[in-house]
N, C-alpha and C positions, 0 to 999 in steps of 0.2 A: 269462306268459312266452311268448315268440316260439319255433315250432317254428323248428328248424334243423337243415339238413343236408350232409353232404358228398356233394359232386357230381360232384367228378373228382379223381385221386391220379396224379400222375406222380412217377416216379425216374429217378434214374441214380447208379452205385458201380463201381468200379474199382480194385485194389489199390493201383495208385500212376498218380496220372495225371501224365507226363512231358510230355504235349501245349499242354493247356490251362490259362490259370487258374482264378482260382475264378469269375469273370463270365463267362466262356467255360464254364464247365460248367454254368453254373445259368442260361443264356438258352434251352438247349432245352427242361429241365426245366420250367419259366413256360409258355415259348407253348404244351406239351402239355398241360398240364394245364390254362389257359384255355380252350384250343380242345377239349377233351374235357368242359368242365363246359357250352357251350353257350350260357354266356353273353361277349357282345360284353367286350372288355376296356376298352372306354371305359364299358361301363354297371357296371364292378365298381367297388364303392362304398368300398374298403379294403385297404390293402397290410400285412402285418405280418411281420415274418424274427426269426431266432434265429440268431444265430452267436456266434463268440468270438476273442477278439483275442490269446489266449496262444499260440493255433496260427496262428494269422494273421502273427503276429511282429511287430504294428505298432499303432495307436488305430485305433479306427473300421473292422475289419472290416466291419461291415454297409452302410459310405458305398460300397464297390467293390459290396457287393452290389445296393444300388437302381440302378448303371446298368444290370442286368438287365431293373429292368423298364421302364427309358425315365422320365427326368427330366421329359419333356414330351409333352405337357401335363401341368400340378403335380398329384400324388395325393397323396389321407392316408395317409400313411406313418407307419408308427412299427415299434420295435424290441425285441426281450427281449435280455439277455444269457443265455439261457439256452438251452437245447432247443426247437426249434420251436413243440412240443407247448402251449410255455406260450404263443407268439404266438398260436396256434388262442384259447387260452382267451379272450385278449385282445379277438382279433374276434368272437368269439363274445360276448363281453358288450356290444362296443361295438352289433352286430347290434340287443339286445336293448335298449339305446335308442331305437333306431327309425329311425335318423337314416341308416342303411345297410341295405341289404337283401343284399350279398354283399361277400364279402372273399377275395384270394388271401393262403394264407399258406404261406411255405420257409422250408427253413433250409440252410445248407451248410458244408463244411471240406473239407482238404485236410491230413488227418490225417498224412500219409505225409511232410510237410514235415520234421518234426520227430520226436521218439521221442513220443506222447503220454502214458504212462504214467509219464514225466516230468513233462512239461509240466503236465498236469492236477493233477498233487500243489498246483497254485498254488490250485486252490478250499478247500483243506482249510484247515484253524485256523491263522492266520496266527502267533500267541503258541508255541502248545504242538507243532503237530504240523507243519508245514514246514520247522522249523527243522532239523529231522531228516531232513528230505527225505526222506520213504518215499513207492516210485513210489504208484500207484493200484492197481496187481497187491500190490504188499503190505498195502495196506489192507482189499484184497477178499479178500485171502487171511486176514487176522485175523479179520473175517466170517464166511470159508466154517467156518474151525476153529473158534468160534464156536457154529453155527449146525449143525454138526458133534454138538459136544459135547451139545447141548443134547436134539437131536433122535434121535439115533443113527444118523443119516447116514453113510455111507461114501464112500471115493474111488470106489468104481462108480459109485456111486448119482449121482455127477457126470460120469465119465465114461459112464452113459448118457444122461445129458440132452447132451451134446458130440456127440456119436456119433451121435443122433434129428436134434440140428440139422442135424447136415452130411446128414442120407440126405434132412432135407426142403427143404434149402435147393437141389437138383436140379433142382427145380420153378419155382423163385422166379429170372428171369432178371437178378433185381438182387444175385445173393449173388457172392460173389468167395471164399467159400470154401464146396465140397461136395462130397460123394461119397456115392455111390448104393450102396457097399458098407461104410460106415463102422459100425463094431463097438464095445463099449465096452473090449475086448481091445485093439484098437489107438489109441486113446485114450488107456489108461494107460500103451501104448511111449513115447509121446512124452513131451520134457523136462519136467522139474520147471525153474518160473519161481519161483515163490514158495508153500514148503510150505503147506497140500495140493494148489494150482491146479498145471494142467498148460498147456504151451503151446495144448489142444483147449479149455482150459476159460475161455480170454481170448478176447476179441473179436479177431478181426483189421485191421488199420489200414485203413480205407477212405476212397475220396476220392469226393465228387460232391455231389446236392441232392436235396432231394425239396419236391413241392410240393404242395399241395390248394387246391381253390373250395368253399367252404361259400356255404350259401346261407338264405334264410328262407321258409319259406309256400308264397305263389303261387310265387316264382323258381323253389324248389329243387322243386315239381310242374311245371313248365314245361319245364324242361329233366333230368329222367330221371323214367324209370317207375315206378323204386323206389330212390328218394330212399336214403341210411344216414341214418337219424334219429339226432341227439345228444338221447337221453332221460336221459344225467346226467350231471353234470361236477363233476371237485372236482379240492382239490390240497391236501395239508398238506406244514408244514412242522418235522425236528425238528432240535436239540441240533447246532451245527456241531461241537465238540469232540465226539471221538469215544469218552472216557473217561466220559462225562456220559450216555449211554444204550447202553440195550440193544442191542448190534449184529447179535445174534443173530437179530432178529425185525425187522418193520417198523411200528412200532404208526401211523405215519402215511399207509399204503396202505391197512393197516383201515378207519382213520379216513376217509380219502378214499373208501374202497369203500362206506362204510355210509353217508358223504351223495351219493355217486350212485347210490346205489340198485342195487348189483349184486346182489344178495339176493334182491332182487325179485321175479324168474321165474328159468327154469332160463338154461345162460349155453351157447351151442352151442360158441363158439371165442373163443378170447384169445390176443391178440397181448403179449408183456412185455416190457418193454424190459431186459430181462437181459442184461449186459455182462459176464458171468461165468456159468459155471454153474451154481453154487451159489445164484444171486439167482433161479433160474425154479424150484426150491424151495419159496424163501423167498419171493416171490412168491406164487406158488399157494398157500401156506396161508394166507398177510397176507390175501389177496383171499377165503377161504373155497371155493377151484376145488376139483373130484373128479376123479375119474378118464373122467366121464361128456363135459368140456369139452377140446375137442382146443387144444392150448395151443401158440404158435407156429410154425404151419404153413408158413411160410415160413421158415423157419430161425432167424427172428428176429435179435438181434444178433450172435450165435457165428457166423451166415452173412455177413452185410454189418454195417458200423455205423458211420456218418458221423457222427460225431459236431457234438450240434448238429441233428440231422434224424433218429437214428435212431428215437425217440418221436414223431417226428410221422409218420415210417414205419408204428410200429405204427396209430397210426389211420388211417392210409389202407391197411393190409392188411385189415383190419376193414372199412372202408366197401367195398372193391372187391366182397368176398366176398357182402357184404349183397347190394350192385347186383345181381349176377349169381346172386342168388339161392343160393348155396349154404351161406349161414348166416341164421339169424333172428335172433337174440339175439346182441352178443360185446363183449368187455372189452377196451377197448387201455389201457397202461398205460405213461407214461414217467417217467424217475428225471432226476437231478441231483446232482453233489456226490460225497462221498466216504459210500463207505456207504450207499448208497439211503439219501440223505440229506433229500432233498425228493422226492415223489411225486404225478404227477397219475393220475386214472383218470378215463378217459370210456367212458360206457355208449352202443352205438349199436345202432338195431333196424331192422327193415324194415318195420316197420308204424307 
């Protein structure tokens, strides 16, 4: 296998972008983060995006997104419908053919178009569970009650993970929601959306992109001094009806954790892509975390979350912190779907 690494991580997020569109927001995002990975954008060997067409409102969201990066001269280009995170996966195997030595991969939306806790209810079981139309906050909410039950979990105990997000997301200049004084006291003030979630305990609507350059070998030594190494990469997938598995748990985060090898050595910091706060929990015990692993330190989803990009955020907060030395070891991890339904984990070190 081909070592591989991320070599540069650019964002950008914004409550409701009234300015730009969606290629007008994701052309600054590209040229930083090529021009931050060091390599020429005619020597990268791969283009890969993640977006979605239910927020988009139209076929072929991602056709408006390649004229970001310039039709011409022709690049390999190709596409997920999903969260960035799985485009990563994509170039990352394609890498390991050989046939490429670097890839940029984004992803984007303009969540704020539409309600998307709507809108998203379109991923769930077309048969059994759409027909009902329950948003995405009520599914996450049978989940959190759930996961609740099982564990003895409380509404604090979510309202302090809400609360942690916004004091860390102060830091992070891509969050659109924080506060440096946030409690899990004022956390519970706020409305009830869907019993037990609270409005602190849903993501907030964001709009923008985020983008990474992975690289292989000699490249990604060439251009940084301390490369984020991908030492493991997985993704399961389970049960789309949501009456057919355990919602309370994640048994396909495990799954995916124990073939990337997060077990391994000890784990400094993890990014999760928690779009609820109930799921960074549920999360951290699926994945096996302690109390010893600092877990979304940039506020994570509850701060910013572009949907479409905010799992490939988590690996690019993971890689940055590596570069810059201030973590060794860390887990990013992004979901899909109703229910942390499909899951990827990628392991990344500095050595």
């Amino acid at each position: 296998m081909r070592d591989v690494a991320v070599v540069s991580y650019a964002a950008s997020s914004v409550a409701k972008e009234t300015e730009f569109n969606e290629v007008e927001i994701i052309v600054p995002v590209i040229h930083n983060a090529i021009a931050e990975s060091g390599i020429p954008k005619a020597d990268i060997g791969f283009v890969c995006s993640g977006s979605i067409d239910y927020l988009f409102g139209g076929p072929f969201a991602f056709v408006a997104g390649v004229d970001a990066v310039g039709a011409v001269p022709p690049i390999r280009e190709s596409h997920v419908e999903m969260d960035a995170a799985w485009a990563l996966y994509e170039a990352w195997c394609y890498i390991q053919t050989g046939e490429i030595d670097s890839a940029l991969i984004y992803g984007f939306s303009k969540g704020s178009i539409g309600d998307p806790f709507d809108l998203l209810t379109m991923q769930a079981d077309p048969y059994y569970t759409i027909p009902l139309w329950p948003s995405t906050s009520d599914m996450a909410a049978l989940q959190a009650r759930a996961f609740m039950e099982r564990t003895g979990r409380t509404e604090r105990d979510l309202a302090e993970v809400a609360a942690r997000a916004q004091r860390n997301a102060v830091t992070n200049p891509y969050a659109v929601r924080a506060d440096a004084n946030a409690t899990a006291d004022a956390m519970l003030a706020t409305a009830m959306v869907s019993d037990p979630l609270r409005e602190s305990d849903l993501y907030p609507v964001s709009d923008g992109a985020v983008a990474v350059v992975i690289a292989a070998d000699d490249v990604a030594r060439s251009v940084s001094k301390r490369p984020a190494w991908i030492r493991g990469l997985d993704h399961r997938i389970e049960a789309h009806s949501l009456g057919v598995r355990d919602i309370s748990t994640s048994v396909s985060t495990s799954l995916a954790a124990r073939h990337a090898g997060v077990s391994g050595a000890p784990v400094d910091i993890a990014e999760l892509h928690a779009q609820f706060s109930h799921e960074e929990l549920l999360l951290a015990e699926a994945l096996g975390l302690d109390s010893s692993t600092t877990i979304n330190p940039s506020g994570g989803p509850l701060a910013s979350n572009v949907i479409m990009a905010a799992g490939l955020a988590r690996i690019g907060e993971i890689a940055t912190r590596i570069t810059a030395g201030a973590a060794n070891r860390g887990v990013a991890h992004a979901t899909s779907g109703p229910c942390l339904q499909q899951n990827l984990v990628c392991v990344l070190e500095g050595v």
